[in-house]
C-alpha positions, 0 to 999 in steps of 0.5 A, a space after each residue: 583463526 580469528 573472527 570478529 562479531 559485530 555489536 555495539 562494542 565488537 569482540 574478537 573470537 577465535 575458532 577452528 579453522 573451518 568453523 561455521 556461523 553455527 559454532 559461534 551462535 548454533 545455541 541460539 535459535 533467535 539468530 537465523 543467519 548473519 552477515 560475513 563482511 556484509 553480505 547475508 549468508 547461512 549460519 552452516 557458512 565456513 569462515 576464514 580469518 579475518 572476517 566480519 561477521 553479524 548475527 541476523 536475528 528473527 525478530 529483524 526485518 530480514 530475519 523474518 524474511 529467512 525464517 518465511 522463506 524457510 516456511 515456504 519451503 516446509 509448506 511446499 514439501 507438504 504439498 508434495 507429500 500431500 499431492 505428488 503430481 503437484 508441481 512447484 512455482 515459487 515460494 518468496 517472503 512478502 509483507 507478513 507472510 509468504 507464498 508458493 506457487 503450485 501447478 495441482 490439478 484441483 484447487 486447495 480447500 480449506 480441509 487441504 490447509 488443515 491437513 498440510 499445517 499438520 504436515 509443516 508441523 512433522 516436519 519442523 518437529 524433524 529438525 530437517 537441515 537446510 543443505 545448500 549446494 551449488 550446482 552446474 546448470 546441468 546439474 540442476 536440470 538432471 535433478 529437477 527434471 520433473 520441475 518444469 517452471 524450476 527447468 523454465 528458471 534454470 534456462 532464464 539463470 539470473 533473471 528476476 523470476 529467481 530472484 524472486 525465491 530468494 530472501 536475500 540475493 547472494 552470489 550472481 550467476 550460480 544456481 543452488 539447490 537447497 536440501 531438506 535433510 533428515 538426522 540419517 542424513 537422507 534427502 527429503 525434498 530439495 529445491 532451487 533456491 538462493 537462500 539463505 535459509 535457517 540451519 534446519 527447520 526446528 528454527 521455525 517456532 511460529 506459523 500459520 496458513 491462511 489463504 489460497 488464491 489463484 495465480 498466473 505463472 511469474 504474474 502474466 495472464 497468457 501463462 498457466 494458472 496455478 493456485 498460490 498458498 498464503 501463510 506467514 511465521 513469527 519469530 514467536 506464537 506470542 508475535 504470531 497471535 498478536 498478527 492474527 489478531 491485527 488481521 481479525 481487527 484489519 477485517 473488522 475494518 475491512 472498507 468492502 464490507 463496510 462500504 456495503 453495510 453503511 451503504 457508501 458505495 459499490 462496485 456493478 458487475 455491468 459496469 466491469 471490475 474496478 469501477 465503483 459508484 458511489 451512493 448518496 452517503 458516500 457522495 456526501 463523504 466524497 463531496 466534503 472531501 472534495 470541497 475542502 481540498 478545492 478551496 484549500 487550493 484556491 487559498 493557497 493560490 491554485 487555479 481551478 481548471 478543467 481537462 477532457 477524459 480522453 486525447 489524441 494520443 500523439 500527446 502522450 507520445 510528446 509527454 514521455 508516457 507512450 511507451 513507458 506508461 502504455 501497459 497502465 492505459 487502456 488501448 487506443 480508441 479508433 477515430 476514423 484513423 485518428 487514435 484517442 486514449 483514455 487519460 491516464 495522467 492530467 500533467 500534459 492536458 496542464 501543460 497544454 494549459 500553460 502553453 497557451 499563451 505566453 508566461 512571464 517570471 512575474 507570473 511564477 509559481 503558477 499553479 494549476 489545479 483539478 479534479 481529475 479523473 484518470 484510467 488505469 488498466 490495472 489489472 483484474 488480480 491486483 484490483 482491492 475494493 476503492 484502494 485499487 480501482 481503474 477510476 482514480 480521481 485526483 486532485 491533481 495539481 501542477 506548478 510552473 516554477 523557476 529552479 529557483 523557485 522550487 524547494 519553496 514550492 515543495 516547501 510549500 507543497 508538502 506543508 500543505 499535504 500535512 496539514 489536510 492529513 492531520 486534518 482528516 484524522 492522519 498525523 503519524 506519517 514519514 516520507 518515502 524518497 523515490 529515486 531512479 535506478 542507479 547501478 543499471 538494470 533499470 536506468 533505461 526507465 529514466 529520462 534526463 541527465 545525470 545532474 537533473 536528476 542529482 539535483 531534483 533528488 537532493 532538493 526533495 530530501 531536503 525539504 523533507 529533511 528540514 521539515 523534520 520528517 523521516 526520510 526512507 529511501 525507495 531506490 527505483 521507485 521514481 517516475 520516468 521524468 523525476 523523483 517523487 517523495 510520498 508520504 506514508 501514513 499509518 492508520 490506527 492498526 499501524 498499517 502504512 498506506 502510501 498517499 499524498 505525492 511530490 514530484 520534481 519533473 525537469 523532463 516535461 518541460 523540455 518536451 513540451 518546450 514550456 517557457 516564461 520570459 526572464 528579467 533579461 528578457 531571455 526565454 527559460 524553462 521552467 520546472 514542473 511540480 506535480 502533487 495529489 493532495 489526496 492522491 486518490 480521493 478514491 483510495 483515500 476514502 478507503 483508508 479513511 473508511 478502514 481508519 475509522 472502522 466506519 465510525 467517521 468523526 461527526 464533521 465527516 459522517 454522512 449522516 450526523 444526527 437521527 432523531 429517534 421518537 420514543 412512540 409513533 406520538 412524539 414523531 412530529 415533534 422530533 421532525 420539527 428538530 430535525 428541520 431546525 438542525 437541517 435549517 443550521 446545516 446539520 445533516 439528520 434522518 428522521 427514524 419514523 418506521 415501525 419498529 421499536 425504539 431499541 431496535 432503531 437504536 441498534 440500527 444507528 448503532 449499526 451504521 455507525 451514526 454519530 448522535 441520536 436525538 431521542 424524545 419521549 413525553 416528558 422531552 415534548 412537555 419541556 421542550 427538551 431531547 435526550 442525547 445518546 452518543 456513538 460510544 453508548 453514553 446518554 444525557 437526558 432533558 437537554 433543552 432544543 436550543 441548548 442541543 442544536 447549539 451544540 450538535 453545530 458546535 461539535 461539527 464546525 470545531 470538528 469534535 
């Protein structure tokens, strides 16, 4: 029979009947699994006559998903092998990595994960095939009977929780268990799985455990605790040294540890989880970003406004948030019978706002501005120092347009968003296109016709399109009333981080019956553009803190100088530096304790202060300081007047 294999230039091979993937790419272990006529299948797959096929390699995104679920499977037989009573969640691919769920009676120790990578290597080492068989769902019970989350997920066959094990979804409806089998032919560890998997274990060149956490069983509180096994694989060590190393780097700039050592913020036991404050140099980082996105607004022709934390909750009922949103609010405050939430969103609070009185077209776009600071029930386990907080605070902005009106406006809006990220440092960016789920499982989720949503999704694409920016699709990631398109941002490790937002909503509109009046005379309903420039001043000054390593350009820096005597002599003549930097806006410390030079030289270093003026005799004599920078680099005898001109140069060109 024949069989073409795509490429670049497609060629036409002929085999045996009944020949598999493996007879055309079993030699080589860089192709994992492939494609037959595009759905992603085992290598151990027969063909038939006729068909498609496409190698899946280990270097590409899915192939590395195979390769990490294959781990995930080594490392739960390990665990069985180490402990037998211990019993199995689930084992999916994530980013970089991937986990399994297990229900053991004591929580793994660091000493359990040395022991259990030894075991992962034996078995790699045995080469043990990963068999698939399909299975009645009696069938999968008898065999796993001592399985009880596996029986939970054979009785709910075809729910997410399934989906969840698999790398890529393949077939609906039927279960399959996968073998591990040894060269003799005999069954080592089995487990229910959609697959695919690599053809047996020696595929798995790379890996490594990392961590262990605690976990409820399929993510909800009121069920078991089980402890998750974190680990990742590499299609090579080369590629799996390279990750170790970005991880040693991503804890160096880990925006916790920082936030404590530069004294920036901090998180209160009294106060709960997820609820930072921020100490005076951190309330200087936060301030200058809030000045400068508050007055980027108003010259882009926003109005400053101002909306209470907390509401009725019938107005989140006639916004669409209530019930779709509820599991993010907090719950309901009782008044005397009258129930209050906590804001979670400051859209209808704006619409109040534009509802007030009556709006005319001359006044569209009209636009609405604040910093607003929303609640958000998160959840304990998913909470991340100021990535992921309960207190967000927004700069939130909301614009009335005419349809009309609107790609302008987006337009307009995203311009914006660049702008202030290159600003801040972060200018290798793409968008991300979130539209609704359209094949059905989740279409309920979305409010509005057909052909809004058809209409405000080809408008946000492009916009994005025409401003040359990559657009990646993000299928069901809209919100309920409209598309969004959100800008992802790397860092200087390459991490992505979701930030600024753009949302089409034709929905609030409508349930708030907001209207201006036409030319004609008749009354129209306007769209509603929501934006957060920042998104999160929060989260965005995590990032910032991870970005820089802490080390923030001098503009941002909470403390931009310190003037550093040589001996307790020269302190009063660099305090008078120090008042004429202060005096020109400069924000300086006077290091004036009793340690030695070199040690408060160490410590500037160590909180990562841009400039240290330092001054010794000969500077009092000639009137003159010398400079050390960040980096370590020093110029010596620099005239007073000459350094405070350029320390304010440095900061207003944002150096």
């Amino acid at each position: 029979m024949r069989v073409v294999v795509a490429g670049e230039e497609p060629t036409e091979h002929v085999v045996d009947d009944g020949a598999t993937g493996l007879d055309l790419f079993g030699t080589d272990q860089t192709i994992v699994a492939m494609k037959v006529d595009g759905v992603t299948r085992d290598l151990a797959t027969p063909l038939t006559d006729g068909t498609e096929i496409a190698p899946i390699v280990n270097t590409s995104d899915e192939g590395l998903a195979i390769l990490r679920h294959s781990c995930a499977h080594v490392s739960a037989q390990a665990v069985q092998l180490l402990r037998a009573d211990a019993k199995l969640g689930i084992g999916p691919p994530i980013t970089d990595g991937f986990y399994y769920d297990f229900d053991v009676a004591e929580p793994f120790t660091p000493d359990d994960l040395k022991t259990l990578e030894k075991s992962m290597a034996r078995i790699i080492k045995e080469r043990q095939r990963f068999v698939r068989r399909v299975v009645t769902d009696e069938e999968a019970a008898a065999e796993l009977a001592s399985e009880p989350y596996k029986l939970e997920l054979i009785a709910d066959k075809g729910s997410s929780a399934i989906d969840a094990d698999a790398a890529v979804e393949v077939g609906a409806g039927e279960l399959t268990i996968y073998d591990n089998t040894r060269r003799t032919g005999e069954v080592a560890w089995k487990d229910l799985c959609r697959g695919p998997h690599v053809p047996h274990t020696g595929y798995i060149k790379a890996f490594a455990l990392t961590r262990t956490s605690a976990a409820y069983w399929r993510g909800d509180q009121a069920n078991a605790s089980l402890q998750r096994l974190y680990g990742t694989a590499w299609a090579t060590k080369d590629d799996l040294v390279a990750y170790q190393t970005r991880l040693a780097e991503a804890a160096r700039r880990d925006h916790r540890r920082l936030g404590a050592e530069l004294d920036l913020f901090s998180f209160p036991e009294e106060l709960g989880p997820g609820l930072p404050v921020f100490h005076p140099k951190g309330g200087v980082v936060k301030r200058i970003m809030e000045d400068y996105v508050r007055q980027a607004h108003i010259d882009a022709g926003f109005h400053y406004v101002g909306t209470p934390h907390i509401s009725r909750e019938g107005l989140f009922y006639t916004s669409g948030h209530l019930p779709y949103y509820a599991d993010f609010m907090f719950p309901a405050m009782d008044d005397d019978g009258d129930r209050y939430r906590l804001k979670a969103m400051n859209c209808p609070m704006h619409n109040l706002i534009y509802r007030s009185r009556q709006r005319s077209y001359r006044e569209l776009p009209f636009r609405l501005f604040e910093f607003g600071t929303v609640y958000r029930n998160e959840k304990s386990g998913v909470l991340q120092g100021l990535t992921r907080v309960r207190m967000i605070t927004q700069d939130d902005s909301h614009s009335y347009v005419t349809r009309e009106q609107a790609p302008d406006e987006i337009r307009h809006l995203l311009r914006f968003v660049l702008t202030l990220l290159r600003d801040f440092g972060l200018d290798d960016f793409y968008v991300e296109l979130s539209t609704r789920d359209e094949d059905g499982k989740k279409k309920d989720k979305f409010i509005g016709s057909d052909e809004d949503w058809a209409t405000a999704t080809a408008v946000l694409e492009q916009v994005a399109l025409d401003e040359n920016l990559t657009v990646v699709p993000d299928p069901g990631g809209a919100a309920y009333y409209g598309p969004k398109i959100s800008v992802q941002c790397k860092d200087a490790i390459g991490r992505t981080w979701q930030m600024s937002t753009i949302q089409y909503d034709f929905n609030q509109p409508e349930r708030f019956e907001l209207e201006y009046v036409a030319p004609d005379g008749s009354r129209q309903r306007p769209v509603m553009i929501h934006s957060a420039k920042f998104g999160s001043i929060e989260r965005f000054m995590g990032v910032l803190i991870e970005h820089y390593a802490g080390a923030f350009p001098m503009w941002l820096a909470p403390v931009q100088v310190v003037g550093i005597p040589v001996a307790d002599d020269h302190a009063p003549y660099l305090a008078g530096v120090m008042e004429r930097l202060r005096e020109a806006g400069v924000r300086v410390e006077l290091d004036d304790s009793d340690a030695r030079m070199q040690k408060k030289i160490r410590n500037a270093q160590t909180l990562k202060i841009p400039v240290m003026l330092i001054a010794g005799g000969d500077d009092v004599t000639h009137d003159a300081v010398s400079f050390r920078f960040r980096d370590g680099t020093q110029r010596n005898g620099v005239p007073v007047d000459e350094a405070i001109d350029e320390i304010v140069t440095m900061i207003a060109e944002h150096r």
